[in-house]
C-alpha positions as semicolon CSV with decimal commas, in nm:
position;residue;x (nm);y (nm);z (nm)
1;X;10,767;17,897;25,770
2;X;10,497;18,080;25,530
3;X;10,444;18,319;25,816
4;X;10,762;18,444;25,945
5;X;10,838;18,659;25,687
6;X;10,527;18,926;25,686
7;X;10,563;18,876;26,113
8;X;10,900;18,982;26,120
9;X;10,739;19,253;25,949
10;X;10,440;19,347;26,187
11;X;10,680;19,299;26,481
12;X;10,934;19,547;26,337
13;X;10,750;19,814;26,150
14;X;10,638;20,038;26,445
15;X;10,995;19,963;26,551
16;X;11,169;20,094;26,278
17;X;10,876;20,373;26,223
18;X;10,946;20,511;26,626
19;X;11,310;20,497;26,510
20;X;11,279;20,697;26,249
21;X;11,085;20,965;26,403
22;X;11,364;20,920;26,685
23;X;11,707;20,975;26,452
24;X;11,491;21,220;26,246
25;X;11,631;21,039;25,942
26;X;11,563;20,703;25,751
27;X;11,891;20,700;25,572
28;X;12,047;20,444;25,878
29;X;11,735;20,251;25,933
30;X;11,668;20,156;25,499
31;X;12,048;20,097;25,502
32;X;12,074;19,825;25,786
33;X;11,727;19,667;25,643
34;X;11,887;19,659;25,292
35;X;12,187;19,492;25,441
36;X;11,967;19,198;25,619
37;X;11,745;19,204;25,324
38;X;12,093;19,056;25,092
39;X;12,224;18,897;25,405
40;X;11,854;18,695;25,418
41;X;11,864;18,623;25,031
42;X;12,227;18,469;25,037
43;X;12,139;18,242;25,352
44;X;11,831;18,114;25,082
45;X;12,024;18,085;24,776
46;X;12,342;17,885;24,983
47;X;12,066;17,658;25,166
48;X;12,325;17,402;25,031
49;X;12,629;17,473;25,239
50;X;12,387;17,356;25,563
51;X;12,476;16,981;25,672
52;X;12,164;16,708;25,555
53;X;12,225;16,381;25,556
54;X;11,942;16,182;25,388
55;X;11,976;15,904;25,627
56;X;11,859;16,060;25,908
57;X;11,563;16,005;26,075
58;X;11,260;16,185;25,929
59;X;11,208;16,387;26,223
60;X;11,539;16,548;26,221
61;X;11,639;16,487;25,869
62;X;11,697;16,884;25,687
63;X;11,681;17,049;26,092
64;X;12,000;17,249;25,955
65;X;11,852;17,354;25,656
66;X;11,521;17,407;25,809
67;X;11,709;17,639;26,080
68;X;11,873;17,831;25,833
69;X;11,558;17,916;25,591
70;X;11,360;18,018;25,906
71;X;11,606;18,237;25,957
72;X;11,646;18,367;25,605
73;X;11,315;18,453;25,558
74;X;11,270;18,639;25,906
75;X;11,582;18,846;25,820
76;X;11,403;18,939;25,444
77;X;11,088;19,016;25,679
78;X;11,202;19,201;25,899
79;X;11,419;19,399;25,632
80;X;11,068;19,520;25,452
81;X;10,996;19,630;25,770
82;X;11,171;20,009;25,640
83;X;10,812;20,042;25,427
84;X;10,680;20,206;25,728
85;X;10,975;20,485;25,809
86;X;10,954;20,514;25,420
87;X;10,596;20,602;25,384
88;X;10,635;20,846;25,701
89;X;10,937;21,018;25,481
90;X;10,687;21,035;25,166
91;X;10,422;21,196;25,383
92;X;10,639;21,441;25,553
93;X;10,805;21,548;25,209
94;X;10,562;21,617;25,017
95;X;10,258;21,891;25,055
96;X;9,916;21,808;25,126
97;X;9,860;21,886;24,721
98;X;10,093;21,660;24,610
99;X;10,122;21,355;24,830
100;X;9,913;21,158;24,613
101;X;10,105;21,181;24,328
102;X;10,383;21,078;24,546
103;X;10,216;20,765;24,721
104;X;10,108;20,663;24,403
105;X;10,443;20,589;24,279
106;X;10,539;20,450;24,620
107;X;10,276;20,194;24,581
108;X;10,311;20,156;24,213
109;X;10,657;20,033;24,265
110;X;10,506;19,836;24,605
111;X;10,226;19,633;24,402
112;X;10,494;19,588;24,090
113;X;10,720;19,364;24,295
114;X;10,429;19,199;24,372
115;X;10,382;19,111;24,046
116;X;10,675;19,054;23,862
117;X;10,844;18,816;24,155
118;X;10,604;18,558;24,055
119;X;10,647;18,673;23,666
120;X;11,052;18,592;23,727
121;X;10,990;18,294;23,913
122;X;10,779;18,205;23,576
123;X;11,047;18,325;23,334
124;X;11,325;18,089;23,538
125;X;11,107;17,759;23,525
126;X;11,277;17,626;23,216
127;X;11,575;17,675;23,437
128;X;11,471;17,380;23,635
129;X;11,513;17,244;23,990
130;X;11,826;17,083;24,049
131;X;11,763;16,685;24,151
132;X;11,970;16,695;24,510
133;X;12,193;16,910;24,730
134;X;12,456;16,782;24,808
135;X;12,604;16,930;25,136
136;X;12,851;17,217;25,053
137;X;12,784;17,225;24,694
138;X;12,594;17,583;24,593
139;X;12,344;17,508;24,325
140;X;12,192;17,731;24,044
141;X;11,840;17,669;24,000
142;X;11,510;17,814;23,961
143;X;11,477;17,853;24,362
144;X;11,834;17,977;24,418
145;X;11,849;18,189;24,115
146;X;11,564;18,402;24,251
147;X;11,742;18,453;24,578
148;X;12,039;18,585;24,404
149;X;11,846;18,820;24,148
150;X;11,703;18,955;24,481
151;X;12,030;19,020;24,687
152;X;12,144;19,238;24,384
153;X;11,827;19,412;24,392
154;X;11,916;19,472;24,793
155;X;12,243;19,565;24,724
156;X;12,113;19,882;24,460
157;X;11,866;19,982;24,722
158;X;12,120;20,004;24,961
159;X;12,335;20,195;24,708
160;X;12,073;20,433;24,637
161;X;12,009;20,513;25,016
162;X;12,368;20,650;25,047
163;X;12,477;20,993;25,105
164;X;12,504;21,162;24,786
165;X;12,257;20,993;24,628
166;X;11,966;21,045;24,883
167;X;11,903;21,365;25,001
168;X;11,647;21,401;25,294
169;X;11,414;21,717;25,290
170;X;11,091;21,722;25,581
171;X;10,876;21,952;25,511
172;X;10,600;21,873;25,757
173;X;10,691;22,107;25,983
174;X;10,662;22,442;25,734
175;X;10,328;22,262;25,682
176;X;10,221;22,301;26,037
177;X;10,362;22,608;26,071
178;X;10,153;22,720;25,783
179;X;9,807;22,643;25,947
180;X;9,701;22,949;26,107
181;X;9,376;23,109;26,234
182;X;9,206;23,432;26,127
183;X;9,426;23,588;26,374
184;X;9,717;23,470;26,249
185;X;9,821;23,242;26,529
186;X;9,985;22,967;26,559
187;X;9,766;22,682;26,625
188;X;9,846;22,306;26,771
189;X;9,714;21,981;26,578
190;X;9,472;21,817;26,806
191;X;9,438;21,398;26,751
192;X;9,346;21,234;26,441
193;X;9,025;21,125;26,423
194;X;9,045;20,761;26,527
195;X;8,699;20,664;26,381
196;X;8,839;20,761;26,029
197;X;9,217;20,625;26,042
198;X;9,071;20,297;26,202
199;X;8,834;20,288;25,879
200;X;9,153;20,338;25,642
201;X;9,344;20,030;25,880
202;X;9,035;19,747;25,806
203;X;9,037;19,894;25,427
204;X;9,369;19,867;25,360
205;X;9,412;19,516;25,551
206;X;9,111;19,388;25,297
207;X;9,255;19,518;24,991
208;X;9,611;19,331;25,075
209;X;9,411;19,046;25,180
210;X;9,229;19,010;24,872
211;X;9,527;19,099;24,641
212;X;9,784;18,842;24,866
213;X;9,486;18,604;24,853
214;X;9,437;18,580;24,446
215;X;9,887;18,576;24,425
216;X;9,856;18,262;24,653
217;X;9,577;18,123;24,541
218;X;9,655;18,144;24,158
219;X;9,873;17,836;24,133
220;X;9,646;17,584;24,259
221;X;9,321;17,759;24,154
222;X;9,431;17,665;23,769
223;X;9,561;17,329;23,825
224;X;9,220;17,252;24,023
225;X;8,978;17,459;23,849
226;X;9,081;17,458;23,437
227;X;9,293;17,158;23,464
228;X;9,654;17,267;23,381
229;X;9,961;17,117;23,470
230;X;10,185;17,305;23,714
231;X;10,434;17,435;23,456
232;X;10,155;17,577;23,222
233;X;10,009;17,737;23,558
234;X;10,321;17,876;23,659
235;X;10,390;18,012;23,324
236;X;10,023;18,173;23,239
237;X;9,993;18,345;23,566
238;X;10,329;18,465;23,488
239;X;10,242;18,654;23,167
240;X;9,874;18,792;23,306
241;X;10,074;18,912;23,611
242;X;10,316;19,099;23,386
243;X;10,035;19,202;23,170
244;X;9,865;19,326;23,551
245;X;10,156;19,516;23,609
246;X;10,121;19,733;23,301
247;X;9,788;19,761;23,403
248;X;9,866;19,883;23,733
249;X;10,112;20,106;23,619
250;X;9,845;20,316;23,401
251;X;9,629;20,331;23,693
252;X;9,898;20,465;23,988
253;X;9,977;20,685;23,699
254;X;9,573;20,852;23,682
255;X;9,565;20,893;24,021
256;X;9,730;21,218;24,088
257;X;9,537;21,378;23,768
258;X;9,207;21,210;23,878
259;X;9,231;21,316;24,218
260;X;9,262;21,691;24,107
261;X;8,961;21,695;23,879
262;X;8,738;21,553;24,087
263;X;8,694;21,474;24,554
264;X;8,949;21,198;24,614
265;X;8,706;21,009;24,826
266;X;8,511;20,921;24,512
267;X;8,768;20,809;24,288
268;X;8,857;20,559;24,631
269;X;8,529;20,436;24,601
270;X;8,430;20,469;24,240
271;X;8,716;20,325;24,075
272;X;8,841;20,108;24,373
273;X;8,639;19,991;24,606
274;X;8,278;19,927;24,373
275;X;8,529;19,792;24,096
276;X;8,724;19,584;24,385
277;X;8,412;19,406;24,450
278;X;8,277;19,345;24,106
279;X;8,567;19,164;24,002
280;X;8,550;18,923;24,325
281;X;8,185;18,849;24,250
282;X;8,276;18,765;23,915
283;X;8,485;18,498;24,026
284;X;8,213;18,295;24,177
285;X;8,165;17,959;23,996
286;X;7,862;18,066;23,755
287;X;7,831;17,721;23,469
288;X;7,727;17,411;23,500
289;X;8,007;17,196;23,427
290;X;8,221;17,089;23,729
291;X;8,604;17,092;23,786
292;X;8,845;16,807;23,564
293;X;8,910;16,559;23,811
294;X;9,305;16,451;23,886
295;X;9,370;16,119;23,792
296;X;9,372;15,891;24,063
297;X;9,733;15,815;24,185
298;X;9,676;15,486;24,415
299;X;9,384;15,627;24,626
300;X;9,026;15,757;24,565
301;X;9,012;16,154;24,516
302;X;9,075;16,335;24,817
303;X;8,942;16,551;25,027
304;X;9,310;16,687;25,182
305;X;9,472;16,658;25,486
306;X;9,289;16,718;25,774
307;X;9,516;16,942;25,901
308;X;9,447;17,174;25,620
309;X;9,846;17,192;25,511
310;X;9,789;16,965;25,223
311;X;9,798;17,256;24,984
312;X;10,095;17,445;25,125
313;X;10,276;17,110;25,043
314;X;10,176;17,085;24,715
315;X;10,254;17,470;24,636
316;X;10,556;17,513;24,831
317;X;10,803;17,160;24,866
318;X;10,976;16,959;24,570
319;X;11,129;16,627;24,639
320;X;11,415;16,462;24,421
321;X;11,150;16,278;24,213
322;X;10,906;16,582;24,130
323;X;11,208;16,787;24,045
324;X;11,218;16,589;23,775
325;X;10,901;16,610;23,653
326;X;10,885;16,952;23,615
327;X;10,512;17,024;23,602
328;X;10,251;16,850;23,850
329;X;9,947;16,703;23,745
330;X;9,606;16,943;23,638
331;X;9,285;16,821;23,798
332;X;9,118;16,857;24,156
333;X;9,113;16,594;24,365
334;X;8,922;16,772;24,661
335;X;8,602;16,662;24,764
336;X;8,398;16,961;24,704
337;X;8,521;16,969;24,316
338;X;8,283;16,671;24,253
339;X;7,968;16,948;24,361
340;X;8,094;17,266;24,340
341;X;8,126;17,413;23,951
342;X;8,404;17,489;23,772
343;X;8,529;17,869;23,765
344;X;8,600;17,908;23,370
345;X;8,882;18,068;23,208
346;X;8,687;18,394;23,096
347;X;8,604;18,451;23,464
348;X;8,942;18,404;23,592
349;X;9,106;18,629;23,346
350;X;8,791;18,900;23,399
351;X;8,824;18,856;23,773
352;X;9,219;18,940;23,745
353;X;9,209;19,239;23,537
354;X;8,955;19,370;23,690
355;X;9,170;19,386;24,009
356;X;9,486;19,470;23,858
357;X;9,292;19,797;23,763
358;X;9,117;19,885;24,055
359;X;9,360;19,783;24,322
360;X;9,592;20,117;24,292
361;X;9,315;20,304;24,312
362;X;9,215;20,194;24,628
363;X;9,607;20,146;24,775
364;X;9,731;20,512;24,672
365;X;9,439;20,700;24,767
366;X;9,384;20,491;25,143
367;X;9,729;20,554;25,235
368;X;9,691;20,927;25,116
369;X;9,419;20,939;25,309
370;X;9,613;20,798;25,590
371;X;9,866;21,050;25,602
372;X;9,657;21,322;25,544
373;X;9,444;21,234;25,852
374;X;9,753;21,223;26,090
375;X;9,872;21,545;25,951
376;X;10,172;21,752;25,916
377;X;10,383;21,548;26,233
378;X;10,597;21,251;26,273
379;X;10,408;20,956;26,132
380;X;10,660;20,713;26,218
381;X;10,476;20,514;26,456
382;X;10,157;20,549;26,239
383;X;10,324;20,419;25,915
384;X;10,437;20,153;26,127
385;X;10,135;20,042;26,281
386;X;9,995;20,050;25,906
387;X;10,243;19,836;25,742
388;X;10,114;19,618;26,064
389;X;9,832;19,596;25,939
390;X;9,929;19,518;25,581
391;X;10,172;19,228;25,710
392;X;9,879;19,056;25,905
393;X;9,670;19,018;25,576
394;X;9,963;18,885;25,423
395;X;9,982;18,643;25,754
396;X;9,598;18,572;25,735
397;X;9,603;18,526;25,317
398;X;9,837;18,178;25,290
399;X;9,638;18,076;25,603
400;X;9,315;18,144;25,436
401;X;9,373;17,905;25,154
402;X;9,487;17,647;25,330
403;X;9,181;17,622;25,533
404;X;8,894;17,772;25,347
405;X;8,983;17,718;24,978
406;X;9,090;17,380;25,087
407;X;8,808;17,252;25,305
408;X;8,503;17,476;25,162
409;X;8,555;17,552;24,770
410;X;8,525;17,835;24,598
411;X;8,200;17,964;24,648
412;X;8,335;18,032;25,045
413;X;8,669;18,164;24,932
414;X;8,527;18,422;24,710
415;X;8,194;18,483;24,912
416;X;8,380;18,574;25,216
417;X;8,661;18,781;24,997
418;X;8,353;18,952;24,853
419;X;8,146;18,995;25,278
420;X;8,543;19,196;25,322
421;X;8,462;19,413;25,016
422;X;8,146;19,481;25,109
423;X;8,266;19,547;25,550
424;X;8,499;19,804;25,369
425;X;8,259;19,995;25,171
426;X;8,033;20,034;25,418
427;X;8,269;20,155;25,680
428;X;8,432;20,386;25,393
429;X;8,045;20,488;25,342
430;X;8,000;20,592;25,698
431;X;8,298;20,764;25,760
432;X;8,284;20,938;25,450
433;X;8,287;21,280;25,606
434;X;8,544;21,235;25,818
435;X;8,805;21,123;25,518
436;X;8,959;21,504;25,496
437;X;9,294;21,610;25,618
438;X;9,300;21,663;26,001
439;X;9,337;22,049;25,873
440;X;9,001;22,064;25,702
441;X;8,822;21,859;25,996
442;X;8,955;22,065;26,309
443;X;9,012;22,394;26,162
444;X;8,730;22,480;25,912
445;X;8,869;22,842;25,958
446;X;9,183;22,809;25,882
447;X;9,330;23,078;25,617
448;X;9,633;22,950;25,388
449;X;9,755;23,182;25,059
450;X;9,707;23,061;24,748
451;X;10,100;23,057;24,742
452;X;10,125;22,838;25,009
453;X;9,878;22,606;24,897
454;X;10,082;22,559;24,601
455;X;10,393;22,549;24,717
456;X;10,558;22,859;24,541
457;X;10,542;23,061;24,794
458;X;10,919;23,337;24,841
459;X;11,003;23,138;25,171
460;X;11,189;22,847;25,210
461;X;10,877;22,602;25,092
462;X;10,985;22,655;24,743
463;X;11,305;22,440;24,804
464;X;11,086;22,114;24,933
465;X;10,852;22,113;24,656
466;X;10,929;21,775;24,537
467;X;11,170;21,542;24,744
């Protein structure tokens, strides 16, 4: 159930990324995703309607229910599948010059519903869980109340993809055009460099892994680790995330400007990657004093299921009875809290803010980079294979906890978050030289005017400045 959502993704992305190059045009494919992203939401929020009868047998007890939420949240995966034909339109409408400025708010906006979800999921817990539901009956409650805020947010994207309203200018082509030799011409791109997009791929998967990883994580890392209750968990993270997002927003907004005063490349690795890394390591329990303990409930303290689902159940299931007890218990009551120190509340903040400032850094500038070694073509299929990429660290983060942070502790959560860190500096570090547009790399000759490296050149470039 965790997983379907980011695989409907990583199925459909290249999809919907060939399509696009295929139509020439996003508008159809981002207005059919928007209408299975609502479609997906509603099935959620009406969860309800479904036939349960609490008499059944456990095995097939909810099968309705379960049928229809599987569903649901394939339909809302597969719908943010249109990130990949988007990205392609952001590359291929913008200039070399000015596509960071451009990604940047594309993943500004990306990494702020990120973190204002959980921030509204926060804001709705005095709303409370309702205590049954009963078949046919739609109820309004924390859970369902999210799934309606985010229909309405599907239905303005869909709005805002119709004709009128978005206008479609590609570029990319005038771009090519525009690369000649001394001789003045026309010259054909030759293949990305594989060595160098295949070192933005593993980057960008460990930055989403890492940033998915600390989202899932955060809820049972404070109830285990500084002993809150679920509700004061829930809330907290709420308010740092929305205090992350401002963060973040200050950072998309420096890259552009940094990224003209100084080689992109080092701004990646100076005020993402390094930084990235830093804030991981200080997360590692450093004190002496261990974990609070949970109180024992009929049993000594455990050390989880052996299956390693224990923790999904705890984060992501409510019964009648702990709907009404709106906040679970603080305290650890895994086996390797009775060794393993505590990680304390200065770390945990330092650890968080730390991230929320370098992780634009390194998402804006990567995909950049990205783009600008495919070059001025159809990046469709490339987007798509991308967002792939993206969608399996969001497959491998939930899995992660439930079988690391569960079994091992922190120390092996964070040390191996840190080992990806340090895999994606060093492959950063050696392909350094090859992180230049596929321009720069296979024509070193190449003579462009400084009007058309600007944009304001008298042909028709000066109508596609800005898209």
């Amino acid at each position: 159930m965790v997983a379907i959502n980011p695989l409907g993704q990583l199925i459909f992305s290249p999809i919907f990324g060939w399509l696009g190059n295929r139509f020439g045009s996003i508008r159809l494919i981002c207005l059919i995703s928007c209408i299975a992203y609502v479609i997906g939401n509603v099935m959620y929020s009406c969860l309800s309607l479904f036939p349960h009868d609490p008499d059944e047998d456990v095995e097939t007890r909810g099968r309705y229910r379960y049928i229809a939420m599987f569903l649901a949240r394939l339909l809302v995966g597969i719908s943010s599948a249109n990130q990949a034909p988007i990205r392609s339109y952001v590359a291929s409408a913008t200039w070399k010059h000015e596509r960071n400025m451009h990604i940047s708010i594309l993943s500004l906006f990306q990494a702020l519903g990120f973190m204002i979800g959980p921030a509204i999921q926060s804001a709705l817990v005095p709303v409370g869980c309702s205590h049954d539901y009963p078949t046919g009956e739609i109820q309004f409650d924390m859970y369902t109340i999210s799934g309606w805020l985010s229909a309405g947010v599907g239905i303005i994207s869909f709005i805002l993809f119709l004709p009128g309203i978005f206008s479609e200018h590609y570029i990319s082509k005038i771009e090519a055009e525009r690369i000649k030799t001394n001789d003045n011409e026309k010259i054909e791109l030759g293949r990305p460099d594989l060595f160098a997009v295949t070192s933005c791929a593993v980057s960008f998967f460990v930055f989403l892994f890492n940033f998915i990883l600390l989202e899932t994580i955060g809820t049972p890392l404070c109830m285990d680790q500084l002993g809150w209750d679920e509700g004061k968990s829930i809330t907290n993270l709420g308010i740092l995330m929305s205090v992350g997002a401002v963060i973040s927003m200050f950072a998309y907004a420096s890259v552009a400007p940094l990224t003209r005063l100084m080689d992109e490349r080092l701004v990646y690795i100076g005020l993402g990657l390094i930084p990235m890394l830093l804030g991981r390591i200080v997360m590692l329990p450093m004190g002496k004093d261990f974990p609070p303990l949970k109180p024992d409930e009929g049993g000594e303290g455990g050390d989880g299921d052996g299956d390693g689902l224990h923790l999904y159940y705890q984060m992501f299931t409510r019964t009648q009875d702990s709907c009404q007890d709106e906040s679970g218990t603080g305290g650890c009551d895994l086996e390797w809290c009775k060794t393993t120190p505590a990680i304390t509340e200065v770390q945990f903040y330092l650890g968080y803010i730390i991230s929320a400032i370098s992780f634009p850094y390194c998402m804006a500038i990567c995909q950049a980079l990205f783009s600008k070694l495919i070059g001025p073509r159809p990046q469709g299929v490339w987007m798509g294979l991308f967002t792939s990429v993206g969608s399996l660290a969001r497959i491998c983060g939930p899995i992660f906890v439930s079988k690391i942070y569960q079994s091992y502790g922190t120390y092996w959560t964070f040390g191996l978050c840190i080992l990806s860190l340090v895999i994606s500096l060093v492959v950063s570090g050696l392909t350094y030289k090859r992180l230049i547009p596929i321009e720069d790399r296979l024509l070193p000759r190449i003579e462009i005017t400084d009007d058309q490296d600007q944009g304001t050149g008298d042909t028709d470039e000066g109508n596609y400045t800005s898209f």
